[in-house]
N, C-alpha and C positions, 0 to 999 in steps of 0.2 A: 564391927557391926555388919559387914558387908557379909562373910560367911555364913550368919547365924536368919539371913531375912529367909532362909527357903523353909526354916524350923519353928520360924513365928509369923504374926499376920503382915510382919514389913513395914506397920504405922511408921517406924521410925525414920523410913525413908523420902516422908511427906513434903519436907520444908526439902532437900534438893528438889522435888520436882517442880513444888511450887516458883523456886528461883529460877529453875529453866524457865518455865509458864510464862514468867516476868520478862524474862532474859527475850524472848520468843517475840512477847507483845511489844514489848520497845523496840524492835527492828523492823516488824512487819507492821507497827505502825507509821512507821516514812516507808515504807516498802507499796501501803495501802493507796499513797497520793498518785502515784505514778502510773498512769491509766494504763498502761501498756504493760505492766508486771504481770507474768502468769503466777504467785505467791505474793499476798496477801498477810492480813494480817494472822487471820485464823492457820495460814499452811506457813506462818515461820513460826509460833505459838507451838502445833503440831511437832512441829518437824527438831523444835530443843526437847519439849518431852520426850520424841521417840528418842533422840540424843541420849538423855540420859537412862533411859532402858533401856536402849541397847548397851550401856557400859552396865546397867547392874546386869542384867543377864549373861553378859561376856563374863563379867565377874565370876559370881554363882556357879556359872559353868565350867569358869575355867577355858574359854576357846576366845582370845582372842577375835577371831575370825569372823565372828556373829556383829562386833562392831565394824570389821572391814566391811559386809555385807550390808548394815545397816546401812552408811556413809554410801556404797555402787547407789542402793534402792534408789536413795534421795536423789543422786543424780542423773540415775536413768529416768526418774520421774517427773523430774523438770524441764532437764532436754528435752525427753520426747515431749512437753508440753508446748517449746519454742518451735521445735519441727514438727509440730501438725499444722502449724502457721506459717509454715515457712514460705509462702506466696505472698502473705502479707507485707506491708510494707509498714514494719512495728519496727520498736529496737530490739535487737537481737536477743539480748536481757543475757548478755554473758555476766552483766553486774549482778543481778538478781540470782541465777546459778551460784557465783561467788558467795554471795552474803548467805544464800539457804544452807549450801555447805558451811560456812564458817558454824554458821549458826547451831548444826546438828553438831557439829565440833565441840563450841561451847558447853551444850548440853550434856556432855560427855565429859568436858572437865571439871563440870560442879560435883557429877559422881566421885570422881575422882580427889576429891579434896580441892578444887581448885575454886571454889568460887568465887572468892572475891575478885581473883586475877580475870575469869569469865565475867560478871559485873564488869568491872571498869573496859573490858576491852568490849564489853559489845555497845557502853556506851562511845568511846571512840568509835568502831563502826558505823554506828547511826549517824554520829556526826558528819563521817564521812559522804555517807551517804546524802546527808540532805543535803552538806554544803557543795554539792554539785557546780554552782553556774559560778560561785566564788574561787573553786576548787581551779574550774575550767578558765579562768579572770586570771590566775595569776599565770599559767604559760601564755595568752595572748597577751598579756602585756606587759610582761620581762622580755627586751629586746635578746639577742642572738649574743651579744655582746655580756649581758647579764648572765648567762644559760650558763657562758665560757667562765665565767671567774665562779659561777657555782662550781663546778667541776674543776677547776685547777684550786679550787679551797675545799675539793672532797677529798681532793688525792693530796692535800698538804696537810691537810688533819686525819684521814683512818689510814696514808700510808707513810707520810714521811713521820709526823709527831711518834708512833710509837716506836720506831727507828733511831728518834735521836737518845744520843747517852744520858743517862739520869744520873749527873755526877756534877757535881759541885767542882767549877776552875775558876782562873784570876784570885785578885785582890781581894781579900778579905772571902773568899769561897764564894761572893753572892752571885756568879753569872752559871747558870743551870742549865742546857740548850734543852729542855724536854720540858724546866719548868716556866724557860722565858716564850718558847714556842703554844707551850697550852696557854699563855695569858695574852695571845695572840689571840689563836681561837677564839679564847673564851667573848673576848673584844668583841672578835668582828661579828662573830656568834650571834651577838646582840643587837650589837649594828645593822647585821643583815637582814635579820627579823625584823626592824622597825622600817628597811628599807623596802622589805617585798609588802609589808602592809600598809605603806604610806602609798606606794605606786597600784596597790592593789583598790583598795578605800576610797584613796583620792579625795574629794573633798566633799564627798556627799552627809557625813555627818558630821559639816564644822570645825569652828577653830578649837574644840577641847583635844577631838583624835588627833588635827592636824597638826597642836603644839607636841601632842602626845609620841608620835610616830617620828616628826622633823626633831624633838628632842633624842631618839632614842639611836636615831643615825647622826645627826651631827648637828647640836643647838646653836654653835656657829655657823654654819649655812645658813639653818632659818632664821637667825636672828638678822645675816646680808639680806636673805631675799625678803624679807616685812621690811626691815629698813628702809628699802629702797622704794618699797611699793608704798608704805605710809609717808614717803614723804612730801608735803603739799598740798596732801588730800585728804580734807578732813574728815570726810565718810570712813576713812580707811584707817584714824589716827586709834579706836578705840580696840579694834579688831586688831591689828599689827601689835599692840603692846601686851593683848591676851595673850596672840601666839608667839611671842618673843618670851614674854614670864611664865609661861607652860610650857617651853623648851627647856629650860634654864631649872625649874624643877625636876624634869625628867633626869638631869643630871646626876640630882641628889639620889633617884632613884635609883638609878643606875652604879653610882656608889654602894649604896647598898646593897642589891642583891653582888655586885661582886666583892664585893667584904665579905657577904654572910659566905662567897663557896671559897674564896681563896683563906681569907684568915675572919675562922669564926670567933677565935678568944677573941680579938678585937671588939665585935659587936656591941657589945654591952655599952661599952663608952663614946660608939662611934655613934649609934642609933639615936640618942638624944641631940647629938647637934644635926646631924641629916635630915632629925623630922621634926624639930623646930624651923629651919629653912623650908622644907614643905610645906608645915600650917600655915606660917605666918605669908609665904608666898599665894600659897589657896585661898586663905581668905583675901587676898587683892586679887587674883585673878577671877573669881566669883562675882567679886564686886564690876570688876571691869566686865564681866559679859554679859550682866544685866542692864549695862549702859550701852551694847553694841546692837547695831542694826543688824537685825537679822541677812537682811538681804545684803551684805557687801560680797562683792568679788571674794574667791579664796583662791591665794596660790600657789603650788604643790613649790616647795623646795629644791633646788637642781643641786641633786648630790650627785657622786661616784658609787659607785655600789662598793660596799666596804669590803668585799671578799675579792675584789680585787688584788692579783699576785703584788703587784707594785704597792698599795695600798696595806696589805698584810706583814709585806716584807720592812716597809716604811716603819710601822709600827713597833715592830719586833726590834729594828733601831733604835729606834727614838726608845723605847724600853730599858734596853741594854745599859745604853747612854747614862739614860738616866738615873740606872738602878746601881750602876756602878759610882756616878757621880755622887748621887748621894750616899754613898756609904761613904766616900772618898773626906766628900766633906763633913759628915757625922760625926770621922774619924780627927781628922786634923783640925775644927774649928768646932765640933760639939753642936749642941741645939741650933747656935742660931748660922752656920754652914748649912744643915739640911733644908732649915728655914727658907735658907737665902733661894738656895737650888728648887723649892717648891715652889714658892713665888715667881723665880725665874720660866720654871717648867708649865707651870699652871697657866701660866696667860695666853698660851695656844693651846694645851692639849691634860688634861684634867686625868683621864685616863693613866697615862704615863707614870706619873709620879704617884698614885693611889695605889695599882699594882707595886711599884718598885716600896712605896713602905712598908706596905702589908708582908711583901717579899723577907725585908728586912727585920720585920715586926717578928716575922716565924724563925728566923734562923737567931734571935737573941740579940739582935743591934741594935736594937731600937724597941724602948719604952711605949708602954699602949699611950701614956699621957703624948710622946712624942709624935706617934704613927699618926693618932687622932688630929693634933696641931695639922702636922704635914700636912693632911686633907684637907681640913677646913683653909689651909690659906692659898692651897693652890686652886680650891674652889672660889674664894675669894677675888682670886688675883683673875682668872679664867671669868667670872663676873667682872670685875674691871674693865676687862679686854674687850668684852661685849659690850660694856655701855658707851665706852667711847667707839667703838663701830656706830652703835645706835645715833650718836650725835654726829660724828663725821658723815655718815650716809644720809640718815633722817632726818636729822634737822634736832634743832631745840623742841619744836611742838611736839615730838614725839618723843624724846627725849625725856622731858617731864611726865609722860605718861608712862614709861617705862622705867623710870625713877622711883616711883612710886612701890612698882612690885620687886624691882630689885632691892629697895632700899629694906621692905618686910622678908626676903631671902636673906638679906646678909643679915639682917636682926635676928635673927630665926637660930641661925647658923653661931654668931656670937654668944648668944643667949644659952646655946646645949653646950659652947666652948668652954664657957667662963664659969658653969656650972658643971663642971670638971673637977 
């Protein structure tokens, strides 16, 4: 197409411009809120069209060169826009520099054949952009301590993980160091996104995020700290068993997306008991939050930050452990050996033993009817665990309230088993 527009009138090249046009006004409109922006919406709109004219004309021509000059223009003409103000005491707008270049960038890959991949990253752009003060939220309030385990969990996953050997040792082949170390990652991966958004968030939109997020880093903590705090007090009895049975779901959830990337043949069988625990959980935690006072106290969880080395390495243990255990027992005492070790694993750590069948589920050891069992009972048992926390800590009054949504989780959960 591209050769043939200097020998006809070019209509054909309407719809990339148009998508720059687009590409343009969705950036330069959060660009337009920021008083102090020398480019607007009309000059990042501008500035993806000339984008992509300057690639068809580089084309056409054949000179590279003419899009390197396009790209100098734009940001001689920005700069110098910041530097005729430069006595001013504005922001500097190196962000705004950034974004206009990206932006004549973009414009330039929709010529190019690229546009979808331009769409979707200029809407990440803008997001970036506007989530500014949330952006700026999460380094003031990740301690220095936090910072450290991001970084000794950068350099254990992009420099150690692809270092360790991809080779199947031990007992029965199932201990992998590259496959048991990504399911480490994968863990804390999750863990730590629910931890920088719990501490990020906080508790300004309630107990649904706040079951949401203390479910996603550790539903055993929040099920200690609601325990402790609903107990005795009855303002606090309706709200503590929202956020105890909305942790306790996330788990389910959590099962799920790491089934669907570790072992997706599974899905199919696992998905029906997973999100019968979820319905049946949701419709009691819906109900309990229409009975809760809006105004009660909320309060953030006191976790460890899961990409913590000790915490990372911890788990990679308890993995191993596990993964070898139950084959061990799979091996020597059949279904109800893995059973046992599920149940056994499941009442502190759910995770563990989900990885380790799925593990097993992929190398041929274990039956999806089995892998499936395994899960649901160390979910099971890992509920168990937690209600009697809830009773030891809270009291009976709270205990019956959180009776209630555990009792629709594990019905949930039975119900997608048994229909198996």
């Amino acid at each position: 197409m591209e050769t043939s527009l200097l020998q006809n009138n070019g209509i054909e090249a309407l719809p990339q411009f148009l998508t720059s046009l687009a590409i343009g006004l969705l950036i330069g409109l959060e660009r337009e809120r920021n008083p102090s922006a020398k480019a607007g919406l009309r000059t990042f709109a501008l500035v993806a069209v000339f984008g992509t004219l300057s690639a068809l004309l580089s084309t056409e021509l054949g000179s590279p060169w003419l899009l390197v000059a396009g790209l100098l223009a734009v940001a001689g003409m920005i700069i110098a826009a910041y530097l005729s103000n430069a006595g001013e005491k504005i922001d500097p707008g190196t962000t705004t520099v950034v974004a206009l270049l990206l932006c004549y960038g973009l414009g330039a890959m929709i010529w190019y054949g690229l546009a979808k991949l331009a769409v979707m990253l200029a809407i990440g752009i803008t997001a970036l952009l506007y989530f500014k003060p949330e952006l700026r939220g999460i380094s003031q309030k990740l301690t220095r301590r936090d910072l450290v385990a991001v970084l000794q969990f950068s350099v254990l996953t992009f420099i150690v993980l692809p270092i360790l050997p991809n080779q199947n040792y031990g007992p029965y082949d199932a201990f992998n160091p590259h496959q048991a170390w990504l399911m480490v990652v994968l863990i804390s991966g999750i863990s730590l996104a629910g931890y920088a958004a719990l501490h990020v968030v906080g508790t300004r939109y309630g107990a649904p995020l706040l079951g949401f997020f203390g479910g996603l880093v550790s539903s055993t903590a929040t099920t200690m700290i609601y325990a402790k705090h609903g107990k005795g007090n009855q303002a606090m009895l309706n709200l503590a068993a929202s956020v105890i049975v909305i942790a306790s779901m996330v788990v389910l959830l959590r099962l799920l997306v790491v089934s669907a990337a570790v072992a997706y043949g599974a899905l199919p069988s696992l998905l029906p008991v997973l999100a019968g625990g979820m319905l049946f959980g949701l419709a009691v935690a819906l109900y309990n939050w229409r009975k809760m006072s809006k105004a009660t106290e909320l309060f953030i969880p006191e976790t460890s930050n899961p990409a913590e080395l000790h915490t990372a390495i911890g788990f990679g243990l308890l993995y191993v452990i596990v993964l070898l255990g139950s084959a061990w027992m799979a091996d020597i005492a059949g279904s109800q050996g893995l059973y046992a070790v599920a149940v056994a694993s499941g009442l502190t750590d759910v995770d563990a033993i989900t990885l380790s069948s799925l593990r097993l589920f992929n190398l041929g050891q274990l039956s999806e009817q089995q892998t499936v069992t395994a899960i649901a009972l160390a979910f099971l048992a890992n509920l168990a665990f937690k209600f009697g926390m809830v009773v030891f800590i809270g009291g009976w009054a709270l205990a019956r309230q959180v009776a209630t949504g555990f009792g629709a989780i594990a019905f949930g959960v039975l119900v997608g088993l048994f229909a198996l």
